[in-house]
N, C-alpha and C positions, 0 to 999 in steps of 0.2 A: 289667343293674343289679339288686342285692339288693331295691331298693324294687321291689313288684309293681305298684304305676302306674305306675312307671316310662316313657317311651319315648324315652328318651333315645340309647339303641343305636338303636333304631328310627329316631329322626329323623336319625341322621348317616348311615345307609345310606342314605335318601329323598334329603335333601343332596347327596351321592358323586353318585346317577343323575342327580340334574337338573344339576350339575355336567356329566356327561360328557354329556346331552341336549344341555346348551350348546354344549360343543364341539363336536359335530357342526355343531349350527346355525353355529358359526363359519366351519370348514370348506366347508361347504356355502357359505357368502356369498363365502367365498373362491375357489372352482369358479366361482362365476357371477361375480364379477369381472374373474376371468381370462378369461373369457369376452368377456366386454365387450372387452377390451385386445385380444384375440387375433382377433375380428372388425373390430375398429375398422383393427388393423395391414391384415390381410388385403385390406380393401379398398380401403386406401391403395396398398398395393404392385399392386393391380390400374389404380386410377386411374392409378399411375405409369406401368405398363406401356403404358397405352393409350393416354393423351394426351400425353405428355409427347416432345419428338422426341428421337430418337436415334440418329446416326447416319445419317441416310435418305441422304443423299449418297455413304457409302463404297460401295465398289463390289467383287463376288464373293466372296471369300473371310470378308474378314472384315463385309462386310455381313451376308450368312448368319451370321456369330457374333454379331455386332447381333441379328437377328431370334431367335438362339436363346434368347440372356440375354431378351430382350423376353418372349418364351414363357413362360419357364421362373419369371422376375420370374410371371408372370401365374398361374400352376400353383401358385407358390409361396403366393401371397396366398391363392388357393382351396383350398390346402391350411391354412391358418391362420384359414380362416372353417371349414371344416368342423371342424375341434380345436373352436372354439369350439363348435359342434352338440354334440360330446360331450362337452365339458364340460357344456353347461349339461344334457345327459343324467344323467349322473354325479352330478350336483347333486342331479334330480329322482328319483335312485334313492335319494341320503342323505335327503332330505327324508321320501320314502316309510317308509323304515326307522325312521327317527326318531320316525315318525308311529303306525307299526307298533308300537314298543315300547311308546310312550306308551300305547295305547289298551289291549295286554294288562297294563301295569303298574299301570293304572289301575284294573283289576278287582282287583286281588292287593290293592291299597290301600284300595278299599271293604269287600273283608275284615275288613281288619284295621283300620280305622277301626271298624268295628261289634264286631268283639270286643272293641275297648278297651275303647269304651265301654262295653257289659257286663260286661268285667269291672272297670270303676271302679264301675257301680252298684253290686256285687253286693259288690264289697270295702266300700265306703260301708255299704252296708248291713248287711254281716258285722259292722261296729266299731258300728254305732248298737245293732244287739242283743246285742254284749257288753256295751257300757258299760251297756245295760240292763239286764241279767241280775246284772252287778256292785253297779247300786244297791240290786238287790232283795234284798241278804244280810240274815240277819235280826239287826235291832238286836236289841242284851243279851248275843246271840254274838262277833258282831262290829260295829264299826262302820259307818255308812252312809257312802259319800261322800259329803262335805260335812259329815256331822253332830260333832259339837265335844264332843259326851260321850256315854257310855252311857245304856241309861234307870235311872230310879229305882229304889227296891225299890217292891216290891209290896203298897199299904198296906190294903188290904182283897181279899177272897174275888172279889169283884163285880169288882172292879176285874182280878183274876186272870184271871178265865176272860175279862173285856174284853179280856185281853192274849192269849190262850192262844189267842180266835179271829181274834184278828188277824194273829197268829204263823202259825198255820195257815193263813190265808189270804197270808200274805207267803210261805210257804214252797210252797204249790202255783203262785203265779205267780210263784215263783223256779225252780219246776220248769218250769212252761211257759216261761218265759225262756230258761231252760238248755236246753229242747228245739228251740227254736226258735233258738238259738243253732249248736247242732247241727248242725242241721237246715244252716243260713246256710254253716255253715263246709263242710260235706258240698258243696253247691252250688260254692260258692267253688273247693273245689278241683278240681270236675268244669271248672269257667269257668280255670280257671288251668292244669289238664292240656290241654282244647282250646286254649288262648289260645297256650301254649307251643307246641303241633303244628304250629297253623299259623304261627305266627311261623316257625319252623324252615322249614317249607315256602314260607314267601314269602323267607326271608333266599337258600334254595337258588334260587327261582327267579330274582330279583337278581341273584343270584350267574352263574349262565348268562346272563341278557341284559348286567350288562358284559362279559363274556367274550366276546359274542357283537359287541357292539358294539366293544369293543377289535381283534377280529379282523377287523372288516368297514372302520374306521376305517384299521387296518395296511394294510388288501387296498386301501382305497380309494386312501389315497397312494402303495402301489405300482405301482399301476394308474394314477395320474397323472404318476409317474416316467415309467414306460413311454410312456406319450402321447407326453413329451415328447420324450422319446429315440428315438421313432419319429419323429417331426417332424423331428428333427434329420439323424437318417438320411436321410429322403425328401427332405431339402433338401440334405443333401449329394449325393445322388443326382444332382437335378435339375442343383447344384452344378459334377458331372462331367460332365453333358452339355454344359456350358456350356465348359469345360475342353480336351473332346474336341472342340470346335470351333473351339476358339481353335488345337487344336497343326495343325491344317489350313492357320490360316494361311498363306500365303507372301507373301512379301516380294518376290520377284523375280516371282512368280507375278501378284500383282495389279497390279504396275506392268505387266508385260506386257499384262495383262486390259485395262487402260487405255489405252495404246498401241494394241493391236488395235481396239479401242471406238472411239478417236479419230482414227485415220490418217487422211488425207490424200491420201497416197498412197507408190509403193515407190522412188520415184526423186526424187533431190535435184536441187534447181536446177542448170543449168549453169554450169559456170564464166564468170565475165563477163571478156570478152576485149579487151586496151586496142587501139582505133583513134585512130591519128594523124590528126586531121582537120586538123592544121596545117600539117606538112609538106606535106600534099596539096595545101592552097592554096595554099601557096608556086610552088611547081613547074609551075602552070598561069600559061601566060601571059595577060597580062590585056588586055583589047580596048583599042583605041586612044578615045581620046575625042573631039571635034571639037575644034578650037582655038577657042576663044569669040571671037569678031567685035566688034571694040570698035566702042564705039558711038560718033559723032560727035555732037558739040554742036551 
């Protein structure tokens, strides 16, 4: 800004960092959220794996793929509790940094907080001893601020040299005025050459820590991509173990396994073969009875 109190540039770059300080803090809540969800999953998929039945009945081949998915379900979850581990790492590295900027930016700001204010006293006080050196111009010459007319003429001798050493005495503490006016501004600009240096040097160091934060902000979500996509990999992995034990399978293979498990034995019942037990009866003669003896009344 052209006005020298200005800090108006100043406070929109202050703005900008606590702006991207935010973000990170955003960020960072976002890591540990994920966190949460990603251990909370984790342990679900473990409880699943562990109490829940599955399977317990099937028998060799694809029981073994039961017991693998069961595993692998279980590896899977302890893989989505550990993500969460580095996440909330990750979190505690942006908090750190965040932490880290604050505390060097903070110094750069007490700087420049204290040269403001010297250079607002020093301008303050540049303008209170001009405006004084201004009133001290001599009436008759010129006008005073404020005064509404010239002085009179000069009606007596007495009255002259009354004026002659008043004049001289306004014109030596218009000289002091004006020395110290001098004097004021000489300062001012020594306060306005450092004020500018450093400003320059705090705008560069700003300058470097969003830069620095931008790239660490870039790094961090690529570095969270990554995670993910290793996660995803290792779950596909585990994924294909589960696959490679399914193509084991067989179908003819386990009913046999079942069969063998369950037999009985090697030899089927005999044929049941018809006997005539009727014929038979017929053809045997049958014993004589006694004749029954009637009985007499």
């Amino acid at each position: 800004s052209t006005d020298l109190t200005s800090t108006v540039g100043y406070d929109s770059i202050i703005q900008h960092l606590n702006d991207g300080r935010k973000n990170c803090k955003e960020f960072e809540d976002f890591l540990k959220e994920r966190a949460i969800i990603e251990e909370k999953y984790g342990k679900e998929l473990i409880n699943l794996s562990k109490k829940k039945p599955c399977g317990q009945t099937e028998l060799k081949y694809v029981h073994n793929a039961v017991c693998v998915l069961l595993l692998w379900i279980d590896n899977v979850g302890q893989g989505h509790i550990q993500l969460a581990q580095t996440l909330r790492e990750e979190a505690k590295k942006m908090e750190e940094f965040r932490e880290k900027q604050k505390l060097h930016r903070k110094k750069i700001e007490l700087i420049m907080e204290a040269i403001h204010k010297n250079r607002n006293v020093q301008y303050k006080k540049t303008m209170e001893v001009k405006q004084t050196c201004c009133c001290f111009l001599p009436c008759g010459l010129t006008r005073r601020r404020g005064c509404s007319q010239a002085l009179p003429h000069f009606p007596s001798l007495s009255r002259f040299w009354q004026l002659f050493v008043k004049l001289a005495q306004t014109k030596s503490a218009l000289e002091d005025s004006d020395r110290s006016y001098q004097q004021s501004v000489t300062t001012l600009e020594k306060v306005r050459e450092e004020w500018q240096k450093e400003h320059i040097k705090a705008c560069e160091f700003f300058e470097t820590q969003e830069c620095d934060r931008i790239s660490y902000v870039r790094n961090a979500l690529w570095l969270h991509v990554n995670q993910l996509s290793l996660g995803c990999v290792q779950n596909d992995e585990k994924y294909e173990e589960i696959r490679k034990s399914l193509e084991m399978c067989s179908i003819e293979k386990d009913v046999d396994f079942f069969v063998n498990l369950r037999k009985t034995g090697s030899l089927a019942p005999a044929p049941v073969v018809y006997e005539n037990y009727y014929n038979t009866q017929r053809n045997v003669t049958p014993a004589r009875s006694p004749v029954p003896v009637p009985i007499s009344r």
